[in-house]
C-alpha positions in Angstrom: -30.0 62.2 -33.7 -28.1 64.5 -35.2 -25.6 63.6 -38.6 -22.2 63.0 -38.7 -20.0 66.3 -40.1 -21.0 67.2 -43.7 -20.2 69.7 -46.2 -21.8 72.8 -47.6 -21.5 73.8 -50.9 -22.0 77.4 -52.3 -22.2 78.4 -56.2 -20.5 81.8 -56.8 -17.5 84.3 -56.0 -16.7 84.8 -52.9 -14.1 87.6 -51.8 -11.7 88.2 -48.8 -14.1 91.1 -48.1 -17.3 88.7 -48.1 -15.5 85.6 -45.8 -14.8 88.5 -43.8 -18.1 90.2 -43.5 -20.4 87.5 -43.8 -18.9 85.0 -42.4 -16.3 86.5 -39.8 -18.5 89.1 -38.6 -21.3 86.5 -37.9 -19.5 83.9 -36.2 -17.6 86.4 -34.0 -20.7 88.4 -33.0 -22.4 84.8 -31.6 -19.6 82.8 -30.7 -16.3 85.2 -30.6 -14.2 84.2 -33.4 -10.6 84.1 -34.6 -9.7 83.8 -38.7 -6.4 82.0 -38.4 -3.9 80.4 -41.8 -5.5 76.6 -41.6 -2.7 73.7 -40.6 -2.0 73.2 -44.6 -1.5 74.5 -47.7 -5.3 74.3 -49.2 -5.1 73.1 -52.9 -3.7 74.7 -55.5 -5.9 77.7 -57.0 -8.3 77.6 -53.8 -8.2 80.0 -50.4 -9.0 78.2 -47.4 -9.4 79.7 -43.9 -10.3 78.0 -40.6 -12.3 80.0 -38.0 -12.0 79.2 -34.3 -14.5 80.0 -31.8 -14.2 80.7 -28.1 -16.0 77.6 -27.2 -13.9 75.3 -28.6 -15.4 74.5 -32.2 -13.4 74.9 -35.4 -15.0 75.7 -39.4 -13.0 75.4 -43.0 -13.8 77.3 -45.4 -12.1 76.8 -48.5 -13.2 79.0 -51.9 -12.1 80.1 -55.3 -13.3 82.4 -57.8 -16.6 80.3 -58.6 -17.7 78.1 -55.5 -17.3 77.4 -52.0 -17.0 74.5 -49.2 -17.5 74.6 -46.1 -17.0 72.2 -43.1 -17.3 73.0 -39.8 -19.2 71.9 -35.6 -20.1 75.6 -34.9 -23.2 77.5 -36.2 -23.7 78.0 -39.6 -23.4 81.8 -40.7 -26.7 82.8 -42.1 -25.1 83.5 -45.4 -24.6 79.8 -45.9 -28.0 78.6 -44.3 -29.5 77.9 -47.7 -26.7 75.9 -49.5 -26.6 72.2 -50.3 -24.8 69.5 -48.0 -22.8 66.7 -49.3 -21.3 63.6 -47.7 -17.5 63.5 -48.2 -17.7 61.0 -51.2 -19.7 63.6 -53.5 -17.2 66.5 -52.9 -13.6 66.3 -55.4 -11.0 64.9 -53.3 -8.1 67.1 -53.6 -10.7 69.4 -50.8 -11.8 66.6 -49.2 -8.1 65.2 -48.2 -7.3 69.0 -47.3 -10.1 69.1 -44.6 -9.3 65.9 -43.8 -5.9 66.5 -42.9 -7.2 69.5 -41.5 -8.9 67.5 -38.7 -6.7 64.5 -38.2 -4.3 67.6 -36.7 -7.1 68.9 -34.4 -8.3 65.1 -33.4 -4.3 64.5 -32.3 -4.5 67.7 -30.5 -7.5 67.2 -28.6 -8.0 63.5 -28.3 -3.9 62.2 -28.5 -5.5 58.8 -28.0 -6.1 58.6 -31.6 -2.8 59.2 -33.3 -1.9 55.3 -32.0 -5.8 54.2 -33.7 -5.3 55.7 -37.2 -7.8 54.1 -38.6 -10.2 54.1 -36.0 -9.3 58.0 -36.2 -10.0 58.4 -39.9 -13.5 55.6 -40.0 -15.2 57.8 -36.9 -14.1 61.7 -38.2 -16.9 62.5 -39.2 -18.4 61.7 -35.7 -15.3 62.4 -33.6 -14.9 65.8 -34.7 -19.0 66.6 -35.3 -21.3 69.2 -33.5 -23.0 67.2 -31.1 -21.1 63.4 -30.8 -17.5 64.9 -30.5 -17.7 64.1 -26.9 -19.2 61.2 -26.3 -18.3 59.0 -29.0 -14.9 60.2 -27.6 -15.5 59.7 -24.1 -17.0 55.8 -25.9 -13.9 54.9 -27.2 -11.3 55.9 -24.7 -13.5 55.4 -21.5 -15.9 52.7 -22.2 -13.7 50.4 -24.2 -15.7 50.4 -27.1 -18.4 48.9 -25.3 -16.6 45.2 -24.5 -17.1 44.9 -20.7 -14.0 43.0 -18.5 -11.8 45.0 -21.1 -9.1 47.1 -21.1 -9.9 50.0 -23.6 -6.1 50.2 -24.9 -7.0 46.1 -25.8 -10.6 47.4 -27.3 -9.5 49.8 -29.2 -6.6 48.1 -30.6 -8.9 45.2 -31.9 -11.2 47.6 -33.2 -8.5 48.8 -35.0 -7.9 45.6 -36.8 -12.0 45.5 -37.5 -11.7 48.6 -39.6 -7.9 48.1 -41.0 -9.6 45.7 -43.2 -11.3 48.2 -45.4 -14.6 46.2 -45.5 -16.5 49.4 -44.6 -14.4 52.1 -45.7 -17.0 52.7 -49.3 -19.5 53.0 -46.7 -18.1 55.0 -43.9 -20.6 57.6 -43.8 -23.3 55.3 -43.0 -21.3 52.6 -41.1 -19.5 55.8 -39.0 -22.6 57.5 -38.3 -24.3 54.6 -36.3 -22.2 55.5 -33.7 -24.3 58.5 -32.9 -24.3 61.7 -32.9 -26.0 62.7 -29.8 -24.8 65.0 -27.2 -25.6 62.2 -24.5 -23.6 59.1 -24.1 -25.7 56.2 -25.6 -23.7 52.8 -24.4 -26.8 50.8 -26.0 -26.9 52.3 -29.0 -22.9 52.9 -30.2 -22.2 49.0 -28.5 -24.8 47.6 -31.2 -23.0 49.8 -33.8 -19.9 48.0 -32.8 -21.2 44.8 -33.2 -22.2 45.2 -36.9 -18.8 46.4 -37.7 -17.3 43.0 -35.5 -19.8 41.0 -37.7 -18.4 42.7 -41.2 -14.9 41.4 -39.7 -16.0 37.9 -38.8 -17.2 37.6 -42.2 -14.7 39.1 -43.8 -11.7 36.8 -41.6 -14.0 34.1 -43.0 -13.2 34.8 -46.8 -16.8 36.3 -47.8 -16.9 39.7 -49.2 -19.0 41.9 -47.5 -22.4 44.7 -48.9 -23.9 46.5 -46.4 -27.1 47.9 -46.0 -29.3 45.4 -48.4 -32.9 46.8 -48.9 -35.4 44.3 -48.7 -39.1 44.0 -49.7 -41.4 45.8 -47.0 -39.5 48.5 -46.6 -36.7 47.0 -44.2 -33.0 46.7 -44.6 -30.6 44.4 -43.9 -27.2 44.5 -42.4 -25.2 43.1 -45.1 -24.9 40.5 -47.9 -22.1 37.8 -47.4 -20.9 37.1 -50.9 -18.7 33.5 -51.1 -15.9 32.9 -53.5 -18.2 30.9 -55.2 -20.4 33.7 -55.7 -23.1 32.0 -53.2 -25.0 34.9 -51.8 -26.2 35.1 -48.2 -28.1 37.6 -46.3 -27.2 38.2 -42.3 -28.8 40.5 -39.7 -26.9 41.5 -36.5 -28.7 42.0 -33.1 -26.4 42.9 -30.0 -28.9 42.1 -26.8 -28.7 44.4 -23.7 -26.6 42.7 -20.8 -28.9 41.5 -18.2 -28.7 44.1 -15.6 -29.5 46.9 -18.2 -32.9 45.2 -18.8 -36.1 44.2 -17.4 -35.5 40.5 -17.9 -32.4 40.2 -15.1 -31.3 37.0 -16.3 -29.0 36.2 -19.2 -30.9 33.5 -21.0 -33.8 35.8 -20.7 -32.3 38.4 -22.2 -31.3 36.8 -25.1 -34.9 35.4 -25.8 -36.1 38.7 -25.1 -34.0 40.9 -27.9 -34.0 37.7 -30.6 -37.9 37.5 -30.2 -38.5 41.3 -30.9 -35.7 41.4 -34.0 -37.8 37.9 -35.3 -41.4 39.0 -34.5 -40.5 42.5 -36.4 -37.5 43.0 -39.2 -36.9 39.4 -40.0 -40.5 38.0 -40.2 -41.5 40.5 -42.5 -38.9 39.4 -44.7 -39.9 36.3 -45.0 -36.7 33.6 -44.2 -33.7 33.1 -46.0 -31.6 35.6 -43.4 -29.0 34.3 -41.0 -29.4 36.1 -37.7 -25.8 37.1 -35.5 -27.0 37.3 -31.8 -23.4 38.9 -30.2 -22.8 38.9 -26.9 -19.9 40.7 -26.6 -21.6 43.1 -24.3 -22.0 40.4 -21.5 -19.5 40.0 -18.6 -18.1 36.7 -18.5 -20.3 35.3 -16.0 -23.3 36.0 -18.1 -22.1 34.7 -21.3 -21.1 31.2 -19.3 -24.7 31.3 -18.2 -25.9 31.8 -21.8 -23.1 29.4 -23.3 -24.0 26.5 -20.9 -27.8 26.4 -21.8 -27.6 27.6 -25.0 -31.4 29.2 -25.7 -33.7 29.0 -28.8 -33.4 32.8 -30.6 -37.0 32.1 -31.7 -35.1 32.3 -35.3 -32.8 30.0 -37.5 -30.5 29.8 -38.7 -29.1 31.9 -36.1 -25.3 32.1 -34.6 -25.2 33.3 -30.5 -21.3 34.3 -30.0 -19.1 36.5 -27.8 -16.2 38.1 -29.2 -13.9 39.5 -27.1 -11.0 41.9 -28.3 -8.5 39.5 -28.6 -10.1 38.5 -31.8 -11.4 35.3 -30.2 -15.0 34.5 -30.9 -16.8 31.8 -29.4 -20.6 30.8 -30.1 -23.1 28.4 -30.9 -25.5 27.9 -33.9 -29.0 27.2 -34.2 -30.3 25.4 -37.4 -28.4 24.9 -40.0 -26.1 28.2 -40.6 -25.2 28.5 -44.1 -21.9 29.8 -43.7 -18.9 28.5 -42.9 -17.4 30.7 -40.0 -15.3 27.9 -38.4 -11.9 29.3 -38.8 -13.3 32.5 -36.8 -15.8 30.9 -34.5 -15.0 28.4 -32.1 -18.4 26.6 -32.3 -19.2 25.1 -29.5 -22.2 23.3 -30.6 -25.2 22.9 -33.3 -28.0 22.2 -32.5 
């Protein structure tokens, strides 16, 4: 899978002559190219340009009289094949709000969508605007309704919206942003579990704990994220979103749910040894299939564990298996513990 849209970074002077020659020339001879005055005014004491190729991708290239960035979804020109790439944190942010803005304009253009989802717009940039996931973590968003079935997507994306307005995730955008995907082909399985880590940083978050992601564990594993308590009590919490039933082999709700929280137990979580709340979501089952699951309420093969459905109204319902050491009831209408 490829990575969301990074950097490159070049040491040295470069001229009008050289952007021209080495980078112009090379873009234009494989793609067709125009050199066009970018959207706006690069900063102060830099020369920023913006090529557009025939097909439809877009580069920045911004430079002064010692070094060199470049952002772009098109080929690389040979003359920049051996530079460094950074993430947007390590690169100074005067150039890194110019590209940005840069982008937001062409995301508006091409997917107008966006402009009434501005944070959804600015968390996913690096993905909605990248070589190979432009177009289908578009086509997610807009057409798939963030991957909440029985949904309208205006309704999806609006409470995703409120997930990311909280800022939980913004320091780690990069990493949160690019589980999304990447990929040239549409992966529903794959972007609606990245959704439901981003739901589970809200429901914590609604529930007053501040959120880490990513916690690295003995055995090489890691963790979705840390739930931190006012009163500094720390807990650990994995997220698994299970397949709706007629996307697996197991046809039946409660099966399914077995299924996915046996392979997550039997793999990531018993290697770590307890002491990890698991989040089974849902949100990815129709309604009939969650009333199914909601009425027998299966055994995860883990506790403590929480089984909920969130749908984009921001109302979450669930159970909990064993005792859950967090206290989510002003977010989760629990409907039982067993």
């Amino acid at each position: 899978m490829a990575r969301p849209l990074r950097f490159r970074y070049s040491q040295g002077r470069w001229t009008d002559q050289q952007v021209h020659e080495q980078l112009f020339s090379d873009l234009d001879d494989n793609l067709g190219a125009t050199k066009t005055t970018p959207h706006y005014q690069p900063p102060n004491g830099w020369t920023g340009v913006r090529f557009e190729m025939d097909n439809d991708d877009m580069a920045l290239f911004l430079y002064d009289d010692s070094e060199a960035y470049w952002l772009g979804n098109t080929e690389t020109p040979s003359a920049l094949w051996r530079t460094d790439k950074r993430d947007w944190d390590d690169v100074p942010y005067p150039i890194h709000r110019w590209a940005q803005r840069e982008l937001l304009a062409d995301l508006e253009v091409e997917a107008p969508w966006t402009a009434d989802y501005p944070h959804v717009a600015w968390f996913f940039l690096p993905v909605l605007m990248s070589k190979d996931g432009r177009h289908t973590t578009r086509k997610f968003l807009s057409e798939h309704a963030c991957g909440f079935p029985d949904a309208d997507a205006d309704d999806a994306l609006a409470f995703l919206e409120r997930v990311l307005d909280t800022g939980v995730l913004d320091d780690d955008r990069h990493v949160m942003a690019g589980k999304l995907g990447t990929s040239e082909y549409l992966d529903l399985t794959r972007m609606a579990s990245a959704v439901a880590e981003y739901v589970a940083a809200w429901v914590l978050t609604e529930a007053g704990y501040d959120v880490v992601p990513e916690i690295d564990v003995a055995g090489g594993y890691s963790l979705d994220y840390r739930a931190i308590s006012p009163d500094g009590t720390s807990n650990l919490v994995e997220v698994t979103r299970p397949l709706p039933p007629q996307d697996r082999s197991q046809n039946s709700p409660v099966a399914a749910i077995r299924e996915t929280a046996q392979t997550k137990t039997t793999g990531q979580l018993e290697a770590h040894g307890g002491g990890v709340t698991l989040f089974v979501d849902c949100s990815s089952y129709h309604d009939d299939q969650w009333a199914a699951v909601r009425g027998e309420r299966p055994d995860v093969h883990h506790k403590p564990a929480l089984v909920y459905r969130v749908r984009p109204d921001g109302s979450v319902e669930g159970y909990t298996k064993g005792s859950v050491p967090l206290d989510l009831d002003g977010v989760v209408d629990v409907i039982a513990r067993d």
